[in-house]
VOBA-1610 file (N, C-alpha, C; in pm, whole numbers, padded with zeros to 5 digits, always signed):
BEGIN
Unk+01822+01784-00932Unk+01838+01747-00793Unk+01933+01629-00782Unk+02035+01609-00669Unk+02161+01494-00689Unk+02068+01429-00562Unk+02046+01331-00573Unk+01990+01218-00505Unk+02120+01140-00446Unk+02131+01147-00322Unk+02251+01033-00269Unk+02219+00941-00164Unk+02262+00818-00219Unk+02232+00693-00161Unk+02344+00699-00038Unk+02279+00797+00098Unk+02367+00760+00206Unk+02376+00653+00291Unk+02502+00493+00279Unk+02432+00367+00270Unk+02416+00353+00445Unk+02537+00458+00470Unk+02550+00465+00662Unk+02472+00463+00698Unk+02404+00538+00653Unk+02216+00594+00733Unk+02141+00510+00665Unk+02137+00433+00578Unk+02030+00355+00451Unk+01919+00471+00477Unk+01968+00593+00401Unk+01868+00644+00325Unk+01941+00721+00202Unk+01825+00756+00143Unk+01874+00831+00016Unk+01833+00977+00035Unk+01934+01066+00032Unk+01891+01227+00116Unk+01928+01319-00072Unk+01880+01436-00033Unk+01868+01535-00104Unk+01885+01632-00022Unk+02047+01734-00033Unk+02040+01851+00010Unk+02034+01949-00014Unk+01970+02081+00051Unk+01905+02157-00001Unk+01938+02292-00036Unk+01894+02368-00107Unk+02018+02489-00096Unk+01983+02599+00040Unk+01911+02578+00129Unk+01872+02636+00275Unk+01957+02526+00393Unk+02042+02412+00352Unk+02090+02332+00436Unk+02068+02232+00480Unk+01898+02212+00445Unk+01812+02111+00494Unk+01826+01994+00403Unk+01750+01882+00477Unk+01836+01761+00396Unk+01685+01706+00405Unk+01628+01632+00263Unk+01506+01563+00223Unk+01618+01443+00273Unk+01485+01300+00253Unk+01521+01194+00277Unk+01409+01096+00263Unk+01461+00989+00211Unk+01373+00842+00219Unk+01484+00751+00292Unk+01443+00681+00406Unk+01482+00605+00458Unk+01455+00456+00418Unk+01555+00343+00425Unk+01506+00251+00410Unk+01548+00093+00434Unk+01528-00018+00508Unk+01558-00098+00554Unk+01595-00222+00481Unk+01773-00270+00454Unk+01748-00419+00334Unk+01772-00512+00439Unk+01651-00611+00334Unk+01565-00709+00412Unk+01679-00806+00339Unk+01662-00940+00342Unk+01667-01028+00246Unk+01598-01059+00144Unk+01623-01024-00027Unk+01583-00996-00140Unk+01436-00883-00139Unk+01425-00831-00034Unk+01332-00703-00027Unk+01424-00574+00032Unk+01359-00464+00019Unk+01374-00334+00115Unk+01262-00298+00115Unk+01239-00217+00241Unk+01115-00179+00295Unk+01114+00003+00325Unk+01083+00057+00257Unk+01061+00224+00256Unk+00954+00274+00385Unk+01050+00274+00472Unk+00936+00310+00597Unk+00909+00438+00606Unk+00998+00582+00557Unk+00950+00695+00604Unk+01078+00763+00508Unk+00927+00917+00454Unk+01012+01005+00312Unk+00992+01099+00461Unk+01080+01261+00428Unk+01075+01373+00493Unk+01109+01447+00417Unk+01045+01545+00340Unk+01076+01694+00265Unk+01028+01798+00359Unk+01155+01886+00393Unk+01122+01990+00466Unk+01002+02055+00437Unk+00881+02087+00496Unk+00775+02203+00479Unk+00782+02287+00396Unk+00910+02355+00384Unk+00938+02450+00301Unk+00998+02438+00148Unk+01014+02309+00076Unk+01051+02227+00015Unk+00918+02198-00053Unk+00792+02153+00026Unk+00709+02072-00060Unk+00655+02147-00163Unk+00589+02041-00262Unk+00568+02027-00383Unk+00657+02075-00449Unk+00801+02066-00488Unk+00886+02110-00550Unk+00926+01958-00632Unk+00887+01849-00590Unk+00919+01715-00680Unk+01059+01653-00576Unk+01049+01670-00539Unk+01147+01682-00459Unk+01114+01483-00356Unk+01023+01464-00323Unk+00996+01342-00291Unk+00982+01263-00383Unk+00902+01274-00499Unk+00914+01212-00641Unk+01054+01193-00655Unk+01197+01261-00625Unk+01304+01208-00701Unk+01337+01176-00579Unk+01306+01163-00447Unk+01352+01051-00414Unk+01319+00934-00457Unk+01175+00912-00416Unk+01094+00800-00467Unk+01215+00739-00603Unk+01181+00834-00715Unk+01242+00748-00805Unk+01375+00667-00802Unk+01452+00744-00737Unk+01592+00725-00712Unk+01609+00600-00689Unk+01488+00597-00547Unk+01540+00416-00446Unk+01496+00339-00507Unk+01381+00351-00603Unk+01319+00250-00635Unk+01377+00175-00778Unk+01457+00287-00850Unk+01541+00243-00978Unk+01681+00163-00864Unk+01741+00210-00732Unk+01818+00149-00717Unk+01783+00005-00668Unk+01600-00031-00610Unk+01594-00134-00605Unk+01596-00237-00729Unk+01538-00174-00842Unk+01541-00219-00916Unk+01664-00293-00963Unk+01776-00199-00942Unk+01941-00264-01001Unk+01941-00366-00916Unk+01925-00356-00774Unk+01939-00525-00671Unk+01894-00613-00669Unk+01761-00586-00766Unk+01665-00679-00783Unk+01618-00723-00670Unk+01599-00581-00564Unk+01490-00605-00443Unk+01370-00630-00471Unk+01272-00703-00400Unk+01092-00666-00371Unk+01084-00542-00291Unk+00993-00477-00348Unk+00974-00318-00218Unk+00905-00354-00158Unk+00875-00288-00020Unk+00762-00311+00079Unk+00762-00166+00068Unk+00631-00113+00059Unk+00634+00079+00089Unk+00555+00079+00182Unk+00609+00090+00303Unk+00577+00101+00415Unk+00510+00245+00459Unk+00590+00291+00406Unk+00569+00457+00366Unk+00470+00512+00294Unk+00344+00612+00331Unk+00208+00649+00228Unk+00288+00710+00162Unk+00391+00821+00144Unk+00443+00854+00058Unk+00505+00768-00091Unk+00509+00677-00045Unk+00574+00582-00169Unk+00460+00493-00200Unk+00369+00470-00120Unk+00268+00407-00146Unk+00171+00509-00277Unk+00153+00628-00235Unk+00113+00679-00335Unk+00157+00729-00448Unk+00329+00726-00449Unk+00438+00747-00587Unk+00349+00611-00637Unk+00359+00502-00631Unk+00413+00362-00719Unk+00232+00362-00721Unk+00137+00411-00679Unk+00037+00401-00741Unk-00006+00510-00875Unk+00026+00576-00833Unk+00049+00682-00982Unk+00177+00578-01076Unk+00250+00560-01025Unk+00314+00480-01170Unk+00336+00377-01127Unk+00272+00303-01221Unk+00191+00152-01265Unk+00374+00103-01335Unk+00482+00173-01354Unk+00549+00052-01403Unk+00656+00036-01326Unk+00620+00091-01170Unk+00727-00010-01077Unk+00647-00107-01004Unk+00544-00127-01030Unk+00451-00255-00945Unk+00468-00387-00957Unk+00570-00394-01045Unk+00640-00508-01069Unk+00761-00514-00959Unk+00758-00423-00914Unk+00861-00427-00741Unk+00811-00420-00669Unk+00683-00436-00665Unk+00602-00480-00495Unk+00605-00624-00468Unk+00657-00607-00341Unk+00655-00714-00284Unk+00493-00758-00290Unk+00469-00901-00321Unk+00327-00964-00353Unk+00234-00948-00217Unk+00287-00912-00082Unk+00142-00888+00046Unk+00179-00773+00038Unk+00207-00683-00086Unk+00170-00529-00047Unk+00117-00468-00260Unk+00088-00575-00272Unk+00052-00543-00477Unk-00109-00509-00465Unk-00184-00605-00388Unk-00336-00534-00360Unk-00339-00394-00248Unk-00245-00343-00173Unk-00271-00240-00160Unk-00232-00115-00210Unk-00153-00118-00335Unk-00126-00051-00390Unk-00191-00046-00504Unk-00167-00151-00601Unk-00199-00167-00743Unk-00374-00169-00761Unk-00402-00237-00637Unk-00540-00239-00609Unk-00653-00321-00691
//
């Protein structure tokens, strides 16, 4: 799947071979971004398909050396299944994730 960081829109979309376009949207803060909202078409889900978004933004926060805010349950529940981007939560969002 080609993951593209569309920066116009600040999201990172995935298009699809039906036309449709996945997406994580996301807002840069000063030394954070905040993941407010994923969308995988209906017809799309469970294909991993939000997982590589997820991964995508969060390795590119990683290169900026953002804090995440996952504003988003979707990303809230990626980065709780993996324990080794919790080191990119922003610290008023590490107890609701990391728990």
């Amino acid at each position: 799947m080609d993951v593209v960081n569309n920066v116009a829109s600040q999201r990172f979309e995935i298009r699809l071979p039906d036309g449709a376009v996945a997406f994580a949207d996301y807002r840069p803060m000063k030394g954070k971004v905040m993941f407010p909202h994923t969308v995988v078409p209906p017809a799309h889900e469970g294909k991993g398909i939000g997982s590589a978004l997820a991964r995508t933004a969060l390795a590119w926060a990683r290169e900026q050396q953002l804090q995440v805010i996952p504003a988003c349950s979707f990303f809230v529940a990626y980065m709780r299944r993996h324990p080794e981007t919790h080191d990119l939560l922003d610290p008023g969002f590490r107890q609701q994730v990391a728990g």
